[in-house]
VMD Tcl script that builds the backbone (N, CA, C; Angstrom):
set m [mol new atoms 333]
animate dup $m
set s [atomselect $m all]
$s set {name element resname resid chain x y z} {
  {N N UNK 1 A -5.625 -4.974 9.859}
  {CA C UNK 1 A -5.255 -6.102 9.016}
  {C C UNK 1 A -6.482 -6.711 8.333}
  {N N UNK 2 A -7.966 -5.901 8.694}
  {CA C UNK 2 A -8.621 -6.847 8.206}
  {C C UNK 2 A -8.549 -6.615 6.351}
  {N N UNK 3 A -8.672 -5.341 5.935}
  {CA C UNK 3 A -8.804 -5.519 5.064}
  {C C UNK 3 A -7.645 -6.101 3.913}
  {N N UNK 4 A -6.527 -6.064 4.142}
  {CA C UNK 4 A -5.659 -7.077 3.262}
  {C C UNK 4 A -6.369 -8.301 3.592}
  {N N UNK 5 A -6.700 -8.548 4.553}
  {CA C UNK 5 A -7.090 -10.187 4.415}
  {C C UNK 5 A -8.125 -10.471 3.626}
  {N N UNK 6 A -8.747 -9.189 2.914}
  {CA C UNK 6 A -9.806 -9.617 2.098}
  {C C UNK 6 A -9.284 -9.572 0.470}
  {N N UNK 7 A -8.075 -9.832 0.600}
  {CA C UNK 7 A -7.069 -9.884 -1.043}
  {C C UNK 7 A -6.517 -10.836 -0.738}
  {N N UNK 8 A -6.508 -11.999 0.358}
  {CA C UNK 8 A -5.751 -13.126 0.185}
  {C C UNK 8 A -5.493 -13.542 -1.424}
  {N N UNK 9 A -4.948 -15.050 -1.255}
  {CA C UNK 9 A -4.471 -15.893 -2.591}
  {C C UNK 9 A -3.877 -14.769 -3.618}
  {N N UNK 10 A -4.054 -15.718 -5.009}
  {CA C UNK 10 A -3.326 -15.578 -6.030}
  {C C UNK 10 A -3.619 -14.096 -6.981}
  {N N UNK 11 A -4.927 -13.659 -6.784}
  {CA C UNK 11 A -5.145 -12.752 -7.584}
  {C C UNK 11 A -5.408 -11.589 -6.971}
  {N N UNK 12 A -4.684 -10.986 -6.136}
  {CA C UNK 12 A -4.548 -10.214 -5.008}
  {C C UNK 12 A -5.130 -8.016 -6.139}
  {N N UNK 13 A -4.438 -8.166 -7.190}
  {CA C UNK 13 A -4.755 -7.212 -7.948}
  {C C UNK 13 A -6.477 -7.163 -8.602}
  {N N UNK 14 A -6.615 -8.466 -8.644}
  {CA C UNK 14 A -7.913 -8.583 -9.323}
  {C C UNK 14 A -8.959 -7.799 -8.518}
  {N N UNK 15 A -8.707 -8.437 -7.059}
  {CA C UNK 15 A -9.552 -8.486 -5.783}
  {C C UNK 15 A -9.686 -6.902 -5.413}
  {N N UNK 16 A -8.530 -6.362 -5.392}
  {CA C UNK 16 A -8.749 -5.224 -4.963}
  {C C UNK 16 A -9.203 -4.142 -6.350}
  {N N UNK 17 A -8.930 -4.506 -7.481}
  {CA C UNK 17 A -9.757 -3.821 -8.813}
  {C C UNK 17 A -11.485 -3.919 -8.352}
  {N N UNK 18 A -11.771 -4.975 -7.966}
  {CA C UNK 18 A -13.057 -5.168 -7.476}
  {C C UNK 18 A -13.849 -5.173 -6.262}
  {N N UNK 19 A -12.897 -4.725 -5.308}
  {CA C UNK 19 A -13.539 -4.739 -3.828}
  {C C UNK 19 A -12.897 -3.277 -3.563}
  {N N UNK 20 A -12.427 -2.654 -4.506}
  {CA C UNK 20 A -12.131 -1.184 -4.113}
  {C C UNK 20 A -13.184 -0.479 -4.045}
  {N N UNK 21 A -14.182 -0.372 -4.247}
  {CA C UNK 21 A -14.869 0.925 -3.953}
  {C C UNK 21 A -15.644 0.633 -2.406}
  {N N UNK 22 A -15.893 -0.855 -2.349}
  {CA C UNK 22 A -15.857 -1.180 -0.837}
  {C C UNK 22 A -15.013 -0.814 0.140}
  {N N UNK 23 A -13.704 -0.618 -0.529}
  {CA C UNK 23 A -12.055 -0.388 0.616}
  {C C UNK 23 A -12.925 1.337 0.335}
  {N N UNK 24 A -12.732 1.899 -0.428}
  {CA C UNK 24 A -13.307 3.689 -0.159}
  {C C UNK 24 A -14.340 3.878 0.426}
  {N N UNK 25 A -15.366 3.106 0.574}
  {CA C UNK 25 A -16.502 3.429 1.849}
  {C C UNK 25 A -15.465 3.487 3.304}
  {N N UNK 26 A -14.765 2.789 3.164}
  {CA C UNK 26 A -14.355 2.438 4.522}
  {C C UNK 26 A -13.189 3.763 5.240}
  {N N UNK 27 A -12.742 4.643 4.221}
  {CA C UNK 27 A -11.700 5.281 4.123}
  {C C UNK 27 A -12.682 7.160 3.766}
  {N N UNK 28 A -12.809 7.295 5.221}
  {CA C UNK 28 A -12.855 8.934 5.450}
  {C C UNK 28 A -11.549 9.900 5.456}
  {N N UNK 29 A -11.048 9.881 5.673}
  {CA C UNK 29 A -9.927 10.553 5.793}
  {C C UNK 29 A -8.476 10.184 5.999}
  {N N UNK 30 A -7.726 11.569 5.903}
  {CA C UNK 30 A -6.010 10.994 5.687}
  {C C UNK 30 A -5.603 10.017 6.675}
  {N N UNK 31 A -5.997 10.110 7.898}
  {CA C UNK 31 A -5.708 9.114 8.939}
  {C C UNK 31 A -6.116 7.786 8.467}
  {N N UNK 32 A -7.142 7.118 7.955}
  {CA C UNK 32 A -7.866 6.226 7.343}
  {C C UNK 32 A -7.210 5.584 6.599}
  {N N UNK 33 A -6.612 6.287 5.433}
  {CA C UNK 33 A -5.799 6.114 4.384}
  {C C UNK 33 A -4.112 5.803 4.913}
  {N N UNK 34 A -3.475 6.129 5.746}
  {CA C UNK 34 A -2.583 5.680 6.490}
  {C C UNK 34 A -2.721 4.535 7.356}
  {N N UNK 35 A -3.705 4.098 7.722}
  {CA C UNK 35 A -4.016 3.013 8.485}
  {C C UNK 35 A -4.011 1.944 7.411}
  {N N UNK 36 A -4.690 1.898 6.041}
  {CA C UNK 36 A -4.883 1.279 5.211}
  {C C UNK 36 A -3.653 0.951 4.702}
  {N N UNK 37 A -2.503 1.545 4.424}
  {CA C UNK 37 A -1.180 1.729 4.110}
  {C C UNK 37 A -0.383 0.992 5.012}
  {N N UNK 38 A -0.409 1.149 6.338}
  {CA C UNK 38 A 0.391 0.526 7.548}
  {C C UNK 38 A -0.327 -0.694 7.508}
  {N N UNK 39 A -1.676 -1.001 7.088}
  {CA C UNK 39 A -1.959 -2.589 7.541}
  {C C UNK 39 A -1.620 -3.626 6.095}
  {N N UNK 40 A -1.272 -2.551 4.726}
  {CA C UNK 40 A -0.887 -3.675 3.761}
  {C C UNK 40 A 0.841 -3.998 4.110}
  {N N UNK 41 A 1.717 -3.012 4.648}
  {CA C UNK 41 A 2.889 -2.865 5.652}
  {C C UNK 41 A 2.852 -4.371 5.982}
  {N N UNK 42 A 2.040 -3.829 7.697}
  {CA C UNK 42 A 2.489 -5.216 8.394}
  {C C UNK 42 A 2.091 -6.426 7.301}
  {N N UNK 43 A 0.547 -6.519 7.065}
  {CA C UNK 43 A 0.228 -7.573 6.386}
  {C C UNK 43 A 1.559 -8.426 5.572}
  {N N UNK 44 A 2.094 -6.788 4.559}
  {CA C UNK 44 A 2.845 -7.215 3.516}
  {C C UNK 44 A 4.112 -8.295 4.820}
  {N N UNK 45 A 4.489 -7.574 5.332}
  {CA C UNK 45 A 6.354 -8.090 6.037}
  {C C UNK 45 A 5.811 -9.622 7.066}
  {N N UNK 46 A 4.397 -9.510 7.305}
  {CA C UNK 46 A 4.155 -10.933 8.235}
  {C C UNK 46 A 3.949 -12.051 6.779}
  {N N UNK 47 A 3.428 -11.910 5.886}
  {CA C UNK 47 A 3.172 -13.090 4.702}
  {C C UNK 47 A 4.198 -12.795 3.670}
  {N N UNK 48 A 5.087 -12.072 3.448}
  {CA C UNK 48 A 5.246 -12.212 1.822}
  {C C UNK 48 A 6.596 -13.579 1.939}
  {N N UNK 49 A 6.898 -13.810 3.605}
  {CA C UNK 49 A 7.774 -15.110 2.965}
  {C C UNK 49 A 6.967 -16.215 3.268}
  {N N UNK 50 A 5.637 -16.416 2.794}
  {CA C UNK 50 A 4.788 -17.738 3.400}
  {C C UNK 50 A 3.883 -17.711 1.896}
  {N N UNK 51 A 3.514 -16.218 1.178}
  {CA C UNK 51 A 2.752 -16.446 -0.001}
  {C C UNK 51 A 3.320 -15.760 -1.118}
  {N N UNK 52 A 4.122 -16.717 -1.783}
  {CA C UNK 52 A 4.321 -17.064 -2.799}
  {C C UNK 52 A 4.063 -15.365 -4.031}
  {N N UNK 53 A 2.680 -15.156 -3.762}
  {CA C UNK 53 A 2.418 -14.208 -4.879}
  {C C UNK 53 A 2.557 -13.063 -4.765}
  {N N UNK 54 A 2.866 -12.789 -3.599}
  {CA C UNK 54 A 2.705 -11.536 -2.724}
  {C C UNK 54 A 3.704 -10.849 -3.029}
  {N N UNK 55 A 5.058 -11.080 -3.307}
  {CA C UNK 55 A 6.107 -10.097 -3.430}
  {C C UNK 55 A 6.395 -9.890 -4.529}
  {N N UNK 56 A 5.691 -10.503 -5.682}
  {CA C UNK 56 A 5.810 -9.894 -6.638}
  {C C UNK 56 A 3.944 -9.029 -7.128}
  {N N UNK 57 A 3.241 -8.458 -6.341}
  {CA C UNK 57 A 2.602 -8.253 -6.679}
  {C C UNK 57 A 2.261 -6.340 -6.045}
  {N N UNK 58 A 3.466 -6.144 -4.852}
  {CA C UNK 58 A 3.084 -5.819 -3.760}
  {C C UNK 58 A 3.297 -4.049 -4.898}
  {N N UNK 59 A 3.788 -3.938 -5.676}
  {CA C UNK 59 A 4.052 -2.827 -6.336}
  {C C UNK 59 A 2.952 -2.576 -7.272}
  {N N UNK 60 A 2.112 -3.309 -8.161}
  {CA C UNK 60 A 1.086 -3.485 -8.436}
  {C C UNK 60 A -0.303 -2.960 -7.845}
  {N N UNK 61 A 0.366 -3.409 -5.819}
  {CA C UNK 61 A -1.048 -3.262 -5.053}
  {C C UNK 61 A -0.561 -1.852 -4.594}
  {N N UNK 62 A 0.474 -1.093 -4.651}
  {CA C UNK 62 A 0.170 0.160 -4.427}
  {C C UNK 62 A -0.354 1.006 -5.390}
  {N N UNK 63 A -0.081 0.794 -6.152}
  {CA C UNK 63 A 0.378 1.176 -7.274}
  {C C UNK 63 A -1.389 1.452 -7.245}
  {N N UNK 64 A -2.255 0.618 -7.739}
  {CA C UNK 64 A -3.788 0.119 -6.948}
  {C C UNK 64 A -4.539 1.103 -6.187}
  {N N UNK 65 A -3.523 0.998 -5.316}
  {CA C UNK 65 A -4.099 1.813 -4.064}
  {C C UNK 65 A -3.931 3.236 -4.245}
  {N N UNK 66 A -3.186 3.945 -5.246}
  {CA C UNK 66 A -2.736 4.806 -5.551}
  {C C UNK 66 A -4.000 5.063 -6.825}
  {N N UNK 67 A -4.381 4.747 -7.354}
  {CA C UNK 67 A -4.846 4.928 -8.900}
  {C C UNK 67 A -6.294 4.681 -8.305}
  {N N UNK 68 A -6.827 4.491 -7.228}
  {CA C UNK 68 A -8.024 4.112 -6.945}
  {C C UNK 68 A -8.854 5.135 -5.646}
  {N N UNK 69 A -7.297 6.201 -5.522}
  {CA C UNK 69 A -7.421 7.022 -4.371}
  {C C UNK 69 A -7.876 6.707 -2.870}
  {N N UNK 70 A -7.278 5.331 -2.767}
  {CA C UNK 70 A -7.534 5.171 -1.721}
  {C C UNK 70 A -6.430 5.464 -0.685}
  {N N UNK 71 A -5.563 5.501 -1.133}
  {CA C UNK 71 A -4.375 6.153 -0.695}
  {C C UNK 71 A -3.761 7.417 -1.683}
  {N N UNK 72 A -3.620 8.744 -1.280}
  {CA C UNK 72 A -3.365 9.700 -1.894}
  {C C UNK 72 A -1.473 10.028 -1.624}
  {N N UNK 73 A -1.536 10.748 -2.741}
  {CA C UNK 73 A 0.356 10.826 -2.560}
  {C C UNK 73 A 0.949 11.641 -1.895}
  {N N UNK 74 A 0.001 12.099 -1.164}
  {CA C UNK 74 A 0.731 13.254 0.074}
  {C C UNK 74 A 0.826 12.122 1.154}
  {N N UNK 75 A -0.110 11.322 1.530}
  {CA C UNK 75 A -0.315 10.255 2.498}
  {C C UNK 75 A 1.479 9.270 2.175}
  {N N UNK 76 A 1.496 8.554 1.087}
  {CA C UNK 76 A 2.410 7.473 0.684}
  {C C UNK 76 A 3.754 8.778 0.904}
  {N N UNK 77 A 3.991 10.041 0.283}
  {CA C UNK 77 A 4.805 10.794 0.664}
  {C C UNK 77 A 5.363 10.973 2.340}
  {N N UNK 78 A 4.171 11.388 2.902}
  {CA C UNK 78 A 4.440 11.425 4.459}
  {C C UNK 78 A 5.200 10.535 5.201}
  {N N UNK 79 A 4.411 9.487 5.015}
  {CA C UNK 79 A 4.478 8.285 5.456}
  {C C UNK 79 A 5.953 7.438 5.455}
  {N N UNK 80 A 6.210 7.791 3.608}
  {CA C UNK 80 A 7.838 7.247 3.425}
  {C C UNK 80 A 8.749 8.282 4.208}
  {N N UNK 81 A 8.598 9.808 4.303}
  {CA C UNK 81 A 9.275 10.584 5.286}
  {C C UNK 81 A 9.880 10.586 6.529}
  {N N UNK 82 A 8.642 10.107 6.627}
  {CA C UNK 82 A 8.244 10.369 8.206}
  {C C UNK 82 A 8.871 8.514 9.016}
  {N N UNK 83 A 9.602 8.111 9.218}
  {CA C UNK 83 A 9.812 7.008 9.721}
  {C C UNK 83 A 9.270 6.687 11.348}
  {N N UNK 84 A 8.219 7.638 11.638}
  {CA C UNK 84 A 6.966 7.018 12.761}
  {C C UNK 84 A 5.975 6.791 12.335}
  {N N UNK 85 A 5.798 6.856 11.179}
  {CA C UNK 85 A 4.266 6.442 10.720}
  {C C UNK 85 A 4.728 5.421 10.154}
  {N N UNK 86 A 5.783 4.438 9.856}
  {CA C UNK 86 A 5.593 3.673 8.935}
  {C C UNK 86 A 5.211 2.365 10.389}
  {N N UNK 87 A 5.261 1.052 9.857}
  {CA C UNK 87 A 4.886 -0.055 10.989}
  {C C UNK 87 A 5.830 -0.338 11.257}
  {N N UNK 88 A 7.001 -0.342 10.601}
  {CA C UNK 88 A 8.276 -0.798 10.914}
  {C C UNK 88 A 9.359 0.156 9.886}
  {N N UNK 89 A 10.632 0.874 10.421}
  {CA C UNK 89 A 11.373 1.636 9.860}
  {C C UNK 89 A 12.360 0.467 8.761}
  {N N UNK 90 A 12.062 -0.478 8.829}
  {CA C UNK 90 A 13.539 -0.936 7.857}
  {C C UNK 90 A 12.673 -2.508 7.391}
  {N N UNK 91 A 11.527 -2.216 7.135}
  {CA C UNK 91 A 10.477 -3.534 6.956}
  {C C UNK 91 A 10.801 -3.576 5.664}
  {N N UNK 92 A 10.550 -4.639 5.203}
  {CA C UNK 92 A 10.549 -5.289 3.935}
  {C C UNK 92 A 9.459 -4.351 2.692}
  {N N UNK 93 A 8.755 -4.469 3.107}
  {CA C UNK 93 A 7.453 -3.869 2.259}
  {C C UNK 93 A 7.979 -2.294 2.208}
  {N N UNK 94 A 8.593 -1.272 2.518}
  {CA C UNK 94 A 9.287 -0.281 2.312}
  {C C UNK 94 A 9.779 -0.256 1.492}
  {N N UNK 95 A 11.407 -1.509 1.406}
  {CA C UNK 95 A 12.109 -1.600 0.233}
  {C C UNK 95 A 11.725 -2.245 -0.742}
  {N N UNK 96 A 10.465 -3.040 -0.964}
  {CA C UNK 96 A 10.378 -3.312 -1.862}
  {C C UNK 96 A 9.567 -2.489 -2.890}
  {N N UNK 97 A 8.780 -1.260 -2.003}
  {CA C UNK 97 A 7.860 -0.428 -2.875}
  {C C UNK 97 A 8.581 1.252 -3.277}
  {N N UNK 98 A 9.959 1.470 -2.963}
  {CA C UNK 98 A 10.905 2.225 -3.212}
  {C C UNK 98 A 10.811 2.767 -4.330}
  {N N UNK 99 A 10.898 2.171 -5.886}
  {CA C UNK 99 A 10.367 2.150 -7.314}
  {C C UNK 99 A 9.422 3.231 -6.869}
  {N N UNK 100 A 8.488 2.729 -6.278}
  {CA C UNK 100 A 6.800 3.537 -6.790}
  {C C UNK 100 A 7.196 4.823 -5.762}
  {N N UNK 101 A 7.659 4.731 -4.558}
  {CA C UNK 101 A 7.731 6.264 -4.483}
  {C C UNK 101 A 8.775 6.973 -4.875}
  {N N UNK 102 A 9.633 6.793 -5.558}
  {CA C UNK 102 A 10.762 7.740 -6.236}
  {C C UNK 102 A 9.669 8.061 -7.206}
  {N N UNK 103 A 8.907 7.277 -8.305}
  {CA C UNK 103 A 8.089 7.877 -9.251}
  {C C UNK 103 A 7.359 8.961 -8.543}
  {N N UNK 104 A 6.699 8.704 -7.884}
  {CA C UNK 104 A 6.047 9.624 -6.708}
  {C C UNK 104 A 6.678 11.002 -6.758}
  {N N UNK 105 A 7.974 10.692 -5.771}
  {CA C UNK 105 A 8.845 12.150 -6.053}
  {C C UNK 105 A 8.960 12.878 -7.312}
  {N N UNK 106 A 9.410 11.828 -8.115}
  {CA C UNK 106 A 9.911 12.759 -9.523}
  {C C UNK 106 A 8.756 12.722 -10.256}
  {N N UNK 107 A 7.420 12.339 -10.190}
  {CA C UNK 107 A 6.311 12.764 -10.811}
  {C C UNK 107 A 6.045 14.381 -10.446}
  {N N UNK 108 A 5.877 14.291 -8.854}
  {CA C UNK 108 A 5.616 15.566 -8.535}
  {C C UNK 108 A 6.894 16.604 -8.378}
  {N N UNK 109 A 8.021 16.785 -8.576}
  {CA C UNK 109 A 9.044 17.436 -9.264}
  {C C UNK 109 A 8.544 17.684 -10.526}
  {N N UNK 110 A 8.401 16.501 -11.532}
  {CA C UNK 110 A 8.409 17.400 -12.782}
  {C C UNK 110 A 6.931 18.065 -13.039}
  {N N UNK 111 A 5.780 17.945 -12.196}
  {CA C UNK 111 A 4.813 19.221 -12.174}
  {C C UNK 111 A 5.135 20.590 -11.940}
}
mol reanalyze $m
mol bondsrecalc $m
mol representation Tube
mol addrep $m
């Protein structure tokens, strides 16, 4: 959890445009990158009914996390699959990032 906590407040996209290459030092491998994924998870389902900016931003921050390779789409693939890797099977932050992995799917379909 630590590192969502370093995107608190309002400009949660900004933060991580600019503290991303700090989040990729931190991120060796696929395991890494799943941990990073499961802690914006919990993070996301413990705050998004306490901050305000968070649920509308949370597609944005994958989206982020995706375009910045800090999370790769075999990882966000697995992960939505696989309902033991996620932090919680029927969590909030799942359905709300649904959008971005159907693109996911049908991106890599139409390759």
């Amino acid at each position: 959890m630590v590192v969502p906590a370093l995107f608190q407040g309002d400009d949660i996209i900004g933060k991580l445009k600019k503290r991303g290459k700090l989040v990729k030092k931190l991120i060796d491998n696929r395991n890494d990158q799943l941990l990073l994924l499961r802690s914006w998870e919990t993070y996301y389902n413990r705050r998004s009914s306490t901050s305000p900016a968070l649920p509308s931003q949370v597609l944005h921050v994958v989206k982020e996390l995706y375009e910045q390779d800090l999370v790769e789409e075999d990882v966000f693939l697995a992960w939505w699959s696989d309902l033991s890797l996620a932090a919680s099977p029927s969590s909030p932050f799942r359905a709300k990032i649904q959008p971005f992995i159907k693109w996911l799917e049908t991106a890599d379909e139409d390759d």
